[in-house]
MILUM-671799 format. One record per residue: residue in one letter; x, y, z of N, C-alpha, C in turn. Coordinates in steps of 0.1 Angstrom, whole numbers, padded with zeros to 4 digits, always signed. Each point is the difference from the previous one (the first is absolute). Layout:
<pts>
aXYZXYZXYZ...
</pts>
This chain:
<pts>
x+0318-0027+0086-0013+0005-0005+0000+0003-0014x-0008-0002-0005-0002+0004-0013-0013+0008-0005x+0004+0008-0008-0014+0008-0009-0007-0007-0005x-0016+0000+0001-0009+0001-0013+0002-0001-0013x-0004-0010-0004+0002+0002-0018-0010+0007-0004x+0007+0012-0010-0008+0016-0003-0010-0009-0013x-0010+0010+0003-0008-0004-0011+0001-0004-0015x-0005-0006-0002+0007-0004-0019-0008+0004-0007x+0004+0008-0012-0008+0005-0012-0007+0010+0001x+0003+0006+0009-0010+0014+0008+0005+0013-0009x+0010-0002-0006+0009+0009-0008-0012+0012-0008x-0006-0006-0007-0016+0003-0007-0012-0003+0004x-0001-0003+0009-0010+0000+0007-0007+0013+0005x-0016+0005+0000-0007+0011-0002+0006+0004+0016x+0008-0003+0005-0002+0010+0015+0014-0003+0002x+0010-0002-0005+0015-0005-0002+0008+0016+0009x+0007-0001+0009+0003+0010+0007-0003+0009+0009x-0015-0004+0002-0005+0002+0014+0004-0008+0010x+0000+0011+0013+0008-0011+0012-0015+0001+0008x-0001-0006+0006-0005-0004+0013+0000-0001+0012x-0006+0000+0008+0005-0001+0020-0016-0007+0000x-0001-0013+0007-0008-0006+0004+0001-0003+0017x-0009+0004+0007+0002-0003+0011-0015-0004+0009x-0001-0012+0001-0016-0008+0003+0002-0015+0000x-0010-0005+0005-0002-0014+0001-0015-0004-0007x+0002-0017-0001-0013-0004-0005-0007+0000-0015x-0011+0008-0004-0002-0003-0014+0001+0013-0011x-0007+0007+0004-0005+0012-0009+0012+0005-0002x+0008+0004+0007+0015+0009-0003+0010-0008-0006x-0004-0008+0003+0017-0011-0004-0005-0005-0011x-0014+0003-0003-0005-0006-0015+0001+0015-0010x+0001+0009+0009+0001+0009-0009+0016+0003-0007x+0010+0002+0010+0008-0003-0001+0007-0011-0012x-0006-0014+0003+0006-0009-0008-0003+0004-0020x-0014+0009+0003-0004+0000-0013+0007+0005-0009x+0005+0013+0010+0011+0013-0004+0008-0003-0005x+0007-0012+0011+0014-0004-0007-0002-0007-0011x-0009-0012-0004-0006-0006-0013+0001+0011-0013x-0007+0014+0006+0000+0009-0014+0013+0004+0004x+0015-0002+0000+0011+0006+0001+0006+0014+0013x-0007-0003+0010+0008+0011+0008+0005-0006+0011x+0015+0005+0008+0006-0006+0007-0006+0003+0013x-0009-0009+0005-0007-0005+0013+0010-0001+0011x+0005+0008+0013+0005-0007+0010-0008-0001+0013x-0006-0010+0003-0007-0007+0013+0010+0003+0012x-0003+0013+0004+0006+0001+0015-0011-0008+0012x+0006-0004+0007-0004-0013+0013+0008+0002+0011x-0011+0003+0014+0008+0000+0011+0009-0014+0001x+0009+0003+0011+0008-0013+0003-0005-0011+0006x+0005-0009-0006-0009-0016+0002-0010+0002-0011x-0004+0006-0009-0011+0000-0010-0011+0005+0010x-0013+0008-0011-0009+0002+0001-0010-0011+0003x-0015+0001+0006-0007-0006+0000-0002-0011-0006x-0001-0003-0015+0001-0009-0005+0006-0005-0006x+0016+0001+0008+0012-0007-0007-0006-0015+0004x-0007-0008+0006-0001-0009+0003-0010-0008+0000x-0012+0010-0013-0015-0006+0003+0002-0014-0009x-0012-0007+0002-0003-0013-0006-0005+0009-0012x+0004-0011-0012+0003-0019+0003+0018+0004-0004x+0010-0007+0010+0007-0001+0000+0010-0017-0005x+0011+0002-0004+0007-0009-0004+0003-0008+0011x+0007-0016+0005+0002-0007+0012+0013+0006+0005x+0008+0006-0001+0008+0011+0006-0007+0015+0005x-0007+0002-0003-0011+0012+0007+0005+0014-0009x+0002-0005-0011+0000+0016-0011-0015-0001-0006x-0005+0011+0000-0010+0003-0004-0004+0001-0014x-0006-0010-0005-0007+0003-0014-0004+0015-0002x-0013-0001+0008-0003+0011-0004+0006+0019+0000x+0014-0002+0011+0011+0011-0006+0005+0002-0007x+0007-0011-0003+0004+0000-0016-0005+0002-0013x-0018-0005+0003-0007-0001-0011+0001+0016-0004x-0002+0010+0012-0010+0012-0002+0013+0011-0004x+0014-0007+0001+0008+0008+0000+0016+0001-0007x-0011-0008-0013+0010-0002-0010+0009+0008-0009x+0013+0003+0001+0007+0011-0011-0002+0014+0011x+0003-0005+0006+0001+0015+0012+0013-0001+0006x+0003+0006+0004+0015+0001+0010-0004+0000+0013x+0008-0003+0012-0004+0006+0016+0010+0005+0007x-0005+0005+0006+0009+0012+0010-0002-0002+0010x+0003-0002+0011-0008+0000+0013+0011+0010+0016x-0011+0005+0005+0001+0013+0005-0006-0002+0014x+0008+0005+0009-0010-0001+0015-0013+0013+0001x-0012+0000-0007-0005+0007-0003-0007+0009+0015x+0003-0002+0013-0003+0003+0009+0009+0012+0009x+0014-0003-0009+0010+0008+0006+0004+0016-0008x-0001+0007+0004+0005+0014-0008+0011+0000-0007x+0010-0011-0003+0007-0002-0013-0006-0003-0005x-0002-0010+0002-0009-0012-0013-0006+0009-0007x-0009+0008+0010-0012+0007-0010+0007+0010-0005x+0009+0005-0001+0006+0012-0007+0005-0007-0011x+0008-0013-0001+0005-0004-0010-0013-0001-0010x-0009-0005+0005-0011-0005-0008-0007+0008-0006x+0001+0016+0008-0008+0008-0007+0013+0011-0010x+0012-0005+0003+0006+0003-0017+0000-0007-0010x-0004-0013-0001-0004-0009-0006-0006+0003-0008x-0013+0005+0007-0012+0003-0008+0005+0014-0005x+0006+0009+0007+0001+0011-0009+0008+0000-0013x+0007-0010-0002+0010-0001-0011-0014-0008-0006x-0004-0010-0001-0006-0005-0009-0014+0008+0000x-0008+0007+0004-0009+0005-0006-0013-0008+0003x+0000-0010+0001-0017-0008+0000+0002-0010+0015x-0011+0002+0007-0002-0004+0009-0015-0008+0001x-0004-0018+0004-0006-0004-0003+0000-0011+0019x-0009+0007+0006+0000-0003+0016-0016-0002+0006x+0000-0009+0009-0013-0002+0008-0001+0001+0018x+0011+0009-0003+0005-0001+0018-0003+0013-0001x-0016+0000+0004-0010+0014+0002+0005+0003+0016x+0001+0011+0000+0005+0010+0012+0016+0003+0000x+0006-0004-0006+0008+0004+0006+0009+0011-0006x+0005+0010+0009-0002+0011-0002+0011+0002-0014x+0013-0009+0011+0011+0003-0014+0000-0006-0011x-0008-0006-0001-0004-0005-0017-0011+0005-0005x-0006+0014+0005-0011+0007-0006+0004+0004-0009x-0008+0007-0008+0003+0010-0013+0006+0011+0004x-0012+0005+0012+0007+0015+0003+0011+0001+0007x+0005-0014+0006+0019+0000-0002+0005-0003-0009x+0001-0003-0007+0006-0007-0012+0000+0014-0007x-0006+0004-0006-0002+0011-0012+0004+0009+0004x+0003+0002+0009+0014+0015+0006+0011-0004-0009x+0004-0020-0003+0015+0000-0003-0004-0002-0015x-0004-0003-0005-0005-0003-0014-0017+0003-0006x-0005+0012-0003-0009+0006-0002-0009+0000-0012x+0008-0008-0008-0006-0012-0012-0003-0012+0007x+0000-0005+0012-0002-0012+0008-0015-0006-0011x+0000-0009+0000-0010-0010-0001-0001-0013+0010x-0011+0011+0007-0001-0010+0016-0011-0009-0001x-0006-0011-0001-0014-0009-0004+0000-0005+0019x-0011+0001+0005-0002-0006+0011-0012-0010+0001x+0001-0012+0000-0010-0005+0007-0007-0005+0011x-0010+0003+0000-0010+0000+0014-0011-0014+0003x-0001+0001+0009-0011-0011+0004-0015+0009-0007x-0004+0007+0007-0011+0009+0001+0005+0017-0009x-0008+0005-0001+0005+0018-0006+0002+0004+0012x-0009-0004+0011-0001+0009+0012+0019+0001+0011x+0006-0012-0011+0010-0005+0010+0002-0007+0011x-0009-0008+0002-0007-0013+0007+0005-0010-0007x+0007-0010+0005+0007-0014+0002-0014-0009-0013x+0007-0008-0006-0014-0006-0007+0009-0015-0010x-0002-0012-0003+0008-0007-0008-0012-0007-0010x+0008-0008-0008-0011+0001-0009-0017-0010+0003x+0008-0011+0008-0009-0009+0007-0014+0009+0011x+0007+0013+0005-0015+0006+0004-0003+0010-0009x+0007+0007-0010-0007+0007-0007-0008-0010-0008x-0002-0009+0001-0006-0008-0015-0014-0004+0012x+0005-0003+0012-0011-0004+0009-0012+0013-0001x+0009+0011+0004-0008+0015+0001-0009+0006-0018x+0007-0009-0009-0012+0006-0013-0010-0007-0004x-0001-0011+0004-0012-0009-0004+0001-0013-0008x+0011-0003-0002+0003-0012-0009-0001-0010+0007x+0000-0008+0005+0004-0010+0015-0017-0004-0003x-0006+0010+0006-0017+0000-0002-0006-0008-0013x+0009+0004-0015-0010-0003-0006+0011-0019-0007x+0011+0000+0008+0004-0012-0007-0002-0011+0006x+0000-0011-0003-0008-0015+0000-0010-0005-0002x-0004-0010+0006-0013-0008-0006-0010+0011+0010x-0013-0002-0008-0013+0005+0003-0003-0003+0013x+0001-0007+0007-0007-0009+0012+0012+0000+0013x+0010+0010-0007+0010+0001+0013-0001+0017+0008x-0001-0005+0010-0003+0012+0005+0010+0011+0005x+0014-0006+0004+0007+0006+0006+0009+0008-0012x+0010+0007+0003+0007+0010-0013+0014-0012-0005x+0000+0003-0016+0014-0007-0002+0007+0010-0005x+0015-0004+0006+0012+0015-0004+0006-0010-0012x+0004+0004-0011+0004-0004-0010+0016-0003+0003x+0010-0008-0005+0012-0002+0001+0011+0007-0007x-0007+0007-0008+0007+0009-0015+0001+0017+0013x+0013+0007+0001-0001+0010+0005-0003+0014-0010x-0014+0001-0005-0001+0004-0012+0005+0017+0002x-0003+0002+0013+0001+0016-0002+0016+0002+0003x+0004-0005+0007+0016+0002-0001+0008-0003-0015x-0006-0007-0008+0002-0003-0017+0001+0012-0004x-0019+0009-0002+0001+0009-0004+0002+0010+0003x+0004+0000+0018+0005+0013+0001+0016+0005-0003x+0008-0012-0002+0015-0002-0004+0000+0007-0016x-0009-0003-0004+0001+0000-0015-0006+0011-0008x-0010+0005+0012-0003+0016+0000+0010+0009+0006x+0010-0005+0008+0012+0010+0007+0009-0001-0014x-0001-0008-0007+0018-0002-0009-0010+0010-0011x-0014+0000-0002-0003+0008-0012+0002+0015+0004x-0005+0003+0008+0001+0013+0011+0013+0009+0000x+0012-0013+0005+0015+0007-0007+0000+0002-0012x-0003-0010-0007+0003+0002-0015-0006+0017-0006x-0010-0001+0006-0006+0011-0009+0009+0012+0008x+0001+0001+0013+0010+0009+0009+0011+0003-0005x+0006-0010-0011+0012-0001-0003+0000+0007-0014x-0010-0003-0007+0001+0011-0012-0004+0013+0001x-0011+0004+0007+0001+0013+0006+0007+0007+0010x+0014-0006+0003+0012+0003+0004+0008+0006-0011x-0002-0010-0009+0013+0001-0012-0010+0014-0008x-0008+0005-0002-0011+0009-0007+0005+0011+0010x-0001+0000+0013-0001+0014+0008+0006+0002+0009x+0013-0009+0002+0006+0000+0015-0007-0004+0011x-0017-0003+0000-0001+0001+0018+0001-0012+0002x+0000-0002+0012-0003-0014+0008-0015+0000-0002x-0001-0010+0014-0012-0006+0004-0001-0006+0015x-0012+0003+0005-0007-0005+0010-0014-0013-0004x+0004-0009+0002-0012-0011-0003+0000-0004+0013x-0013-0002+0003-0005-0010+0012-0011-0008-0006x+0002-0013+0000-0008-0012-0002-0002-0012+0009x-0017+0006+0000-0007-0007+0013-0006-0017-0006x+0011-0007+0007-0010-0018-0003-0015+0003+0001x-0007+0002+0011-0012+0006-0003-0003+0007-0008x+0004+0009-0008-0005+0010-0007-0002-0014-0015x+0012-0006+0001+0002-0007-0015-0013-0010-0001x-0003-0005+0012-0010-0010+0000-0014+0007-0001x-0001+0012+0006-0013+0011-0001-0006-0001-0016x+0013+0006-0004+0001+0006-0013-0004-0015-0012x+0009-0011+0003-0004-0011-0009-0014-0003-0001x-0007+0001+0013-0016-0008+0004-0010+0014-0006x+0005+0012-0003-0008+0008-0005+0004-0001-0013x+0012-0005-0005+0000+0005-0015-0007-0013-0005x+0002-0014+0010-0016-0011-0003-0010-0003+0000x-0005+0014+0005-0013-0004+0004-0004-0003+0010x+0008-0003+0009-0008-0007+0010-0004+0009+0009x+0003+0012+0005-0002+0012+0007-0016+0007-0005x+0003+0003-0012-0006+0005-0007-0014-0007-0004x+0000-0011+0005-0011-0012-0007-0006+0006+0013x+0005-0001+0010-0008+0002+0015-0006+0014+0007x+0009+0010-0009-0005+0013-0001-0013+0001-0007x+0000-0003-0012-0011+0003-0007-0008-0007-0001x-0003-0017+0005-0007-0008-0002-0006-0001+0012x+0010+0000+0011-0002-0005+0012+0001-0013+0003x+0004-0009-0010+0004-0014-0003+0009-0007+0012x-0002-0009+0004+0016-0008+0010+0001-0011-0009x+0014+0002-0003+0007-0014-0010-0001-0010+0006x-0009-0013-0008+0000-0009+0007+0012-0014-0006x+0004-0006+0012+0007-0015+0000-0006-0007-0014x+0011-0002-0008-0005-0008-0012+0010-0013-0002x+0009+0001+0009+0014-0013-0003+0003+0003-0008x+0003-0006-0012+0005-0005-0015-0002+0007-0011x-0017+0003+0003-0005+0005-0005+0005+0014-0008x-0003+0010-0010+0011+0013-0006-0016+0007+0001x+0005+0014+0005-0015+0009+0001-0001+0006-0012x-0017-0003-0004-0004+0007-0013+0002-0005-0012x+0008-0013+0003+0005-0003-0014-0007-0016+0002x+0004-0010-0008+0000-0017+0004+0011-0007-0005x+0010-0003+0016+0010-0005+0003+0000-0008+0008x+0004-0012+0003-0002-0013+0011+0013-0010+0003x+0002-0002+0007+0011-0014+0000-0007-0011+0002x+0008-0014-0010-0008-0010+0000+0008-0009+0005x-0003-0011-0002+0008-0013+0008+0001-0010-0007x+0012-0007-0007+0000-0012-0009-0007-0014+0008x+0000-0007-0012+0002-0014+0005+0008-0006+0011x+0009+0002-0009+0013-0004+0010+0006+0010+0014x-0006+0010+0001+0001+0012+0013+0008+0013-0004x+0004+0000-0016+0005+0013-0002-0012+0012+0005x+0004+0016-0002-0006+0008+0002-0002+0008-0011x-0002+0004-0005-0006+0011-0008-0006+0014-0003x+0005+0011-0002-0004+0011+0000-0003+0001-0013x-0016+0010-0006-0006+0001-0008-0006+0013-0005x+0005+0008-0009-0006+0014+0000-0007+0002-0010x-0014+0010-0003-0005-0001-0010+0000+0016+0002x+0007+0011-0010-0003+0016-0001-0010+0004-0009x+0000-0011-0013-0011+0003-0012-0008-0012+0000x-0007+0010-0012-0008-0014-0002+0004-0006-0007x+0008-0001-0008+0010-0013-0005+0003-0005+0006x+0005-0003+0010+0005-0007+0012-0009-0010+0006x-0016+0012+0003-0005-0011+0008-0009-0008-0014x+0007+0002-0010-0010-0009-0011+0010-0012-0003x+0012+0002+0001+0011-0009+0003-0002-0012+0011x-0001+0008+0007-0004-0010+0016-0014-0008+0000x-0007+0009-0008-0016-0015+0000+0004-0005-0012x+0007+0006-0010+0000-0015-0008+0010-0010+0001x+0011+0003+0009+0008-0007+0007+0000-0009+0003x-0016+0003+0011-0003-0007+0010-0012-0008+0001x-0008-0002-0018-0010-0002-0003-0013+0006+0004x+0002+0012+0004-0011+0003+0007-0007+0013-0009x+0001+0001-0014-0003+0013-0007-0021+0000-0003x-0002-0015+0002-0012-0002+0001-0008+0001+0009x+0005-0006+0015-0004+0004+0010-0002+0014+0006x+0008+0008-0009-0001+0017+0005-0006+0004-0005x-0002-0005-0014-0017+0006-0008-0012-0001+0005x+0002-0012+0008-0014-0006+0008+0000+0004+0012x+0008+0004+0003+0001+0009+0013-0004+0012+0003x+0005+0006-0015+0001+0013-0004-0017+0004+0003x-0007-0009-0012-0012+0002-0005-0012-0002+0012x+0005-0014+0011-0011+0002+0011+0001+0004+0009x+0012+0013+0006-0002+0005+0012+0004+0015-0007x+0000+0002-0017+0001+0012+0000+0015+0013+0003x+0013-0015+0004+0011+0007-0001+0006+0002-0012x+0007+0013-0002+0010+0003-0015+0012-0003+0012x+0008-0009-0009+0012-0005-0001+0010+0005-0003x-0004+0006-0011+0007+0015-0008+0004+0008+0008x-0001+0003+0012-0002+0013+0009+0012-0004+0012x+0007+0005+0002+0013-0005+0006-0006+0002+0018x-0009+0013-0001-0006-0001+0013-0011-0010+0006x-0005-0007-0010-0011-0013+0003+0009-0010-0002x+0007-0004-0003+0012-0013+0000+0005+0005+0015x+0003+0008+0003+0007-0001+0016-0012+0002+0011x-0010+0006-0001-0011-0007+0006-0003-0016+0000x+0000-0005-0010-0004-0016+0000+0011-0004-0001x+0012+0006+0004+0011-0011+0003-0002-0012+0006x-0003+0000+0015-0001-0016+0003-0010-0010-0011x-0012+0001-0003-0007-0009-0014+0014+0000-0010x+0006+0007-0006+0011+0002-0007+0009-0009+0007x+0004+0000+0007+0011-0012+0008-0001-0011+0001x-0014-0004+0005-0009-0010-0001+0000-0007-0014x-0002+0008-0006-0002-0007-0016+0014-0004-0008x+0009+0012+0004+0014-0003-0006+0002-0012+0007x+0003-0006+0014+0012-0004+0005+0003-0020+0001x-0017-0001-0010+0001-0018-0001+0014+0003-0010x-0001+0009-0010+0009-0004-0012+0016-0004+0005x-0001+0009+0010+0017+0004+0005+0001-0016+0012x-0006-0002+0006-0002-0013+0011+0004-0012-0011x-0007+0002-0014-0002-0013-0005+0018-0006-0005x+0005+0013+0001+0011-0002-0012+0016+0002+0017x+0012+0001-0014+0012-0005+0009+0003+0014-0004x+0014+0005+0009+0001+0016-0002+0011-0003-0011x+0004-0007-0007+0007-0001-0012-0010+0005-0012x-0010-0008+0001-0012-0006-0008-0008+0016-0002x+0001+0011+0011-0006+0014+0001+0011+0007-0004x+0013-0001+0006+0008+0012-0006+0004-0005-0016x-0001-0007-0012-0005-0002-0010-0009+0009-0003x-0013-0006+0002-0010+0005+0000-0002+0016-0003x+0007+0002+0014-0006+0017+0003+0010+0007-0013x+0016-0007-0003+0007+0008-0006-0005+0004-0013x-0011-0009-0007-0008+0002-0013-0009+0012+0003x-0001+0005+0010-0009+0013+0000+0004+0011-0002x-0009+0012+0003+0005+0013-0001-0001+0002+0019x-0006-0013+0008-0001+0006+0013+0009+0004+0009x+0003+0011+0009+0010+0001+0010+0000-0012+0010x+0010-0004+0001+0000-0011+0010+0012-0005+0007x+0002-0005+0011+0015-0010+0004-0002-0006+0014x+0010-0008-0006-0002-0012+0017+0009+0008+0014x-0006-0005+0006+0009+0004+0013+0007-0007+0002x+0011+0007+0004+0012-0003+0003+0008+0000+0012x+0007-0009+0004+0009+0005+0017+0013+0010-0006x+0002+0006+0004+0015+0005-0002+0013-0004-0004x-0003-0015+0010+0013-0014-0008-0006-0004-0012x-0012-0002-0007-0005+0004-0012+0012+0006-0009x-0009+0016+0004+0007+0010-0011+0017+0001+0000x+0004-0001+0013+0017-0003+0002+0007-0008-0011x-0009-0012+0000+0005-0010-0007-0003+0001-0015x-0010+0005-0004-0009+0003-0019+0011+0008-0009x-0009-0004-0008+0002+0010-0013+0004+0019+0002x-0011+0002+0008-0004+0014+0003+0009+0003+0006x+0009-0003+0009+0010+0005+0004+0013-0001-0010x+0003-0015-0001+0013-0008-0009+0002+0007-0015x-0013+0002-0006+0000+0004-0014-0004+0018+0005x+0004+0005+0005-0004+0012+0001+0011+0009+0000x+0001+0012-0006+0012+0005-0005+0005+0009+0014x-0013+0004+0006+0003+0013+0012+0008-0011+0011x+0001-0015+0001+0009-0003+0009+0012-0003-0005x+0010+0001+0006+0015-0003+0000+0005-0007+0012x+0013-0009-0005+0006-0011+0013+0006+0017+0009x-0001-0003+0012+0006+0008+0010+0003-0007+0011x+0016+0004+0005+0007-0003+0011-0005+0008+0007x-0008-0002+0012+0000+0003+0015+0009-0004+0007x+0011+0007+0009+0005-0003+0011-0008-0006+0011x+0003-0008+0009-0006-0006+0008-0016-0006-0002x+0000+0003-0014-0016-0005-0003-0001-0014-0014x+0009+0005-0005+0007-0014-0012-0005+0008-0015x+0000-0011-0007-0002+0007-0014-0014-0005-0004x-0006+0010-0011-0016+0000+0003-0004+0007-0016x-0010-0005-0004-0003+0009-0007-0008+0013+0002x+0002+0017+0000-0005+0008+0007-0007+0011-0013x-0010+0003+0002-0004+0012-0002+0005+0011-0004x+0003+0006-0013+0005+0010+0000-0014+0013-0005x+0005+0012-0004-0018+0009-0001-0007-0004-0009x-0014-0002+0005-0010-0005-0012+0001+0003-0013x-0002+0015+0001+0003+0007-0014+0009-0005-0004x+0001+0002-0017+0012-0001-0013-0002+0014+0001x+0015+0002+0001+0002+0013-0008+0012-0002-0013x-0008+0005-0012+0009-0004-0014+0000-0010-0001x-0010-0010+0004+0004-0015-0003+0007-0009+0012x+0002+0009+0010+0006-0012+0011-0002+0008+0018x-0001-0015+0005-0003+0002+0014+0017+0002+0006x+0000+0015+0006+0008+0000+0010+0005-0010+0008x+0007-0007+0007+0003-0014+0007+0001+0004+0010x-0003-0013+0008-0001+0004+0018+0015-0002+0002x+0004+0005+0009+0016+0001+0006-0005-0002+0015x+0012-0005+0001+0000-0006+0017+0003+0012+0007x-0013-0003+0016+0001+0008+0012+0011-0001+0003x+0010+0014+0006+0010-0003+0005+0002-0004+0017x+0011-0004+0005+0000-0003+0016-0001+0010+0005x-0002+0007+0015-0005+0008+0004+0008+0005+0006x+0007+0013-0006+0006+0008+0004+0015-0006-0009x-0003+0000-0013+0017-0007-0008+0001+0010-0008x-0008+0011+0001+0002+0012-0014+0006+0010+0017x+0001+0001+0010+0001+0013+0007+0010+0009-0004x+0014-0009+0000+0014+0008-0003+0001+0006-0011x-0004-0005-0014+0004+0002-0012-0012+0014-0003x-0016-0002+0006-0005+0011-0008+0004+0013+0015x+0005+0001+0011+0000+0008+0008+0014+0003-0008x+0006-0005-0005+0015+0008-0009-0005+0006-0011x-0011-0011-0006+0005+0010-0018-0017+0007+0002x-0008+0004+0011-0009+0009-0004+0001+0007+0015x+0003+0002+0006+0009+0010+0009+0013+0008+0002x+0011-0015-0006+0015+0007+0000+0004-0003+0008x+0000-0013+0010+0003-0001+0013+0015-0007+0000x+0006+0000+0006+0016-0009-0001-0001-0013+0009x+0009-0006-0009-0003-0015+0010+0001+0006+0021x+0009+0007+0000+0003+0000+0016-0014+0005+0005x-0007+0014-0005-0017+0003+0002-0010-0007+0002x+0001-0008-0009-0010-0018+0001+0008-0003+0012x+0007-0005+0000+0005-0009+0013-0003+0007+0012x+0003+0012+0004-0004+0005+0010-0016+0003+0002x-0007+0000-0006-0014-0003-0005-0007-0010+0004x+0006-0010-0002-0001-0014+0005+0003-0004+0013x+0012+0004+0003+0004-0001+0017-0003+0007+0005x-0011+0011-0005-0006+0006+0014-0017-0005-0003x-0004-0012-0009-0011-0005-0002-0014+0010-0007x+0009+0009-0007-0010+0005-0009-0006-0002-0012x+0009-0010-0007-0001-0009-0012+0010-0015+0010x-0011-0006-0016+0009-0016+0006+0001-0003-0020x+0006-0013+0006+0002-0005-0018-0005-0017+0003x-0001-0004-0009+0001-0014-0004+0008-0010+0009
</pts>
């Protein structure tokens, strides 16, 4: 067996010496988690035996390791623990008492509550997240069914609901849990206390669609958002279609933009004549997305006539927002990834070498680097010795009574 390779460069990093206990499956936690360790703190992913839930989700490699575990759980360590059995969970909850921050989505259960926990460590920083506030089961595919989005995405003329493929609220609720510690963590270092966080997937998606408007559009207007496809609300935005079958995405926020786009598109005369016999201002970002479709209509000989070489030229002389779509083996393969400084070559075990993602952010000028997910359960021995104290014969007997496993 072998250890994890410990994080690199974390020495100065803004959260450098915080430890961690991560114990969850899936997106929101393990994204919160991964972020933590990105800003410098020692992450360890405890996992029942055989792995957690999504030790094995798609899309996986042709040996059956999971991309997506590895992706979500990079620069972490693992431990893994029979989390069912009264060692296990003892070990696990000195774990957490030595390290201080606790980051879990296994709602109920009792010995991973706060109000156990915080008997042994009373600066605990416990973060829980939830399906629902009420404590009710919820993932992000029905919370997203349950707020309204589904309703207002796709084409006009479709009637049934579309779920988007992006798991947006498990994104932002990961990334709302790592800000949540963060701030837990300086008002730790200010006043000694802990913390109790509970963070509801629902609550995150509640709160996004109210801080958009779209809640609020329906309160006060009484409005239902309607199906627009492509279309961008309130503003004039469209996707268009080359010659040749490229695609096109098109934004206009000012009026510079959309004065860009009719003279672009030869059409700066036609909108004066437009303008003048049905009495629309153009100028007005709210009558441009009213007469979007005429606007689409008029834009889209230009883009049909031409090849998407011939447009992305074109568009790059503007001030307009714009870009082609792209598949993923696209961007895999581009610029955008290859010339981009936040990736770096990374060895995955059982996954090969890849270029990966390390944190968006620069801090001081440079992206933290992604570090490879470890194998599951190759950190057990080493951190149950140097953040417990345990002696090799302790582990071993640990092990052979199946309370911890290793690698």
């Amino acid at each position: 067996m072998q250890a994890s390779a410990p994080v690199l460069g974390t020495a100065g990093a803004p959260l450098a010496g915080v430890r961690v206990i991560e114990i969850a499956s899936f997106v929101a936690v393990p994204l919160a988690g991964m972020t933590l360790a990105q800003l410098g703190c020692d992450v360890v992913r405890v996992d029942p035996i055989g792995g957690a839930a999504d030790y094995r989700r798609w899309p996986v490699t042709d040996d059956g390791t999971s991309i997506y575990w590895t992706g979500l759980n990079k620069g972490k360590r693992s431990v893994v623990a029979d989390l069912r059995a009264p060692e296990g969970q003892r070990v696990v909850q000195e774990l957490i008492a030595e390290s201080g921050v606790l980051l879990t989505n296994m709602a109920g259960r009792q010995w991973l509550s706060y109000e156990a926990l915080a008997g042994r460590r009373p600066d605990l920083i416990h973060l829980e997240v939830l399906g629902r506030a009420d404590g009710s089961t919820a993932v992000d595919y029905t919370v997203n069914a349950g707020v309204g989005f589904p309703l207002i995405t796709g084409p006009s003329d479709y009637a049934a609901p579309i779920n988007h493929v992006l798991p947006a609220w498990d994104i932002a609720c990961g990334l709302h849990a790592a800000l949540a510690v963060s701030a837990a963590l300086r008002r730790r270092d200010q006043t000694g206390a802990g913390a109790q966080i509970r963070l509801a997937l629902e609550d995150v998606a509640l709160g996004t669609a109210s801080a958009l408007g779209f809640l609020t559009e329906a309160m006060v207007n009484g409005d239902r958002r309607e199906r627009i496809g492509n279309a961008i609300y309130g503003q004039y935005g469209q996707s268009f279609a080359s010659g040749d079958g490229a695609a096109f995405m098109v934004v206009t926020l000012t009026d510079r933009h959309f004065r860009d786009l009719a003279e672009l598109t030869g059409s700066t005369k036609v909108l004066a004549a437009l303008s003048q016999a049905r009495g629309i201002d153009f100028g007005d970002e709210g009558e441009r997305y009213r007469h979007r479709d005429l606007l689409t209509g008029l834009f889209s000989g230009w883009f049909a006539e031409r090849s998407a070489a011939e447009i992305e030229t074109a568009l790059a002389g503007t001030s307009l927002l714009w870009d082609r779509y792209r598949s993923f083996a696209e961007v895999a393969a581009g610029e955008r990834v290859h010339d981009n400084p936040m990736f770096t070559p990374l060895h995955q075990p059982r996954v090969g070498e890849y270029l990966a993602a390390g944190l968006p952010a620069s801090i001081d000028g440079a992206h933290p680097p992604a570090v490879a997910a470890p194998a599951l359960g190759a950190d057990t021995e080493q951190v149950l010795a140097a953040r417990l104290g345990m002696t090799t014969e302790e582990i071993n007997q640990l092990r052979q009574s199946g309370a911890v496993a290793t690698d």
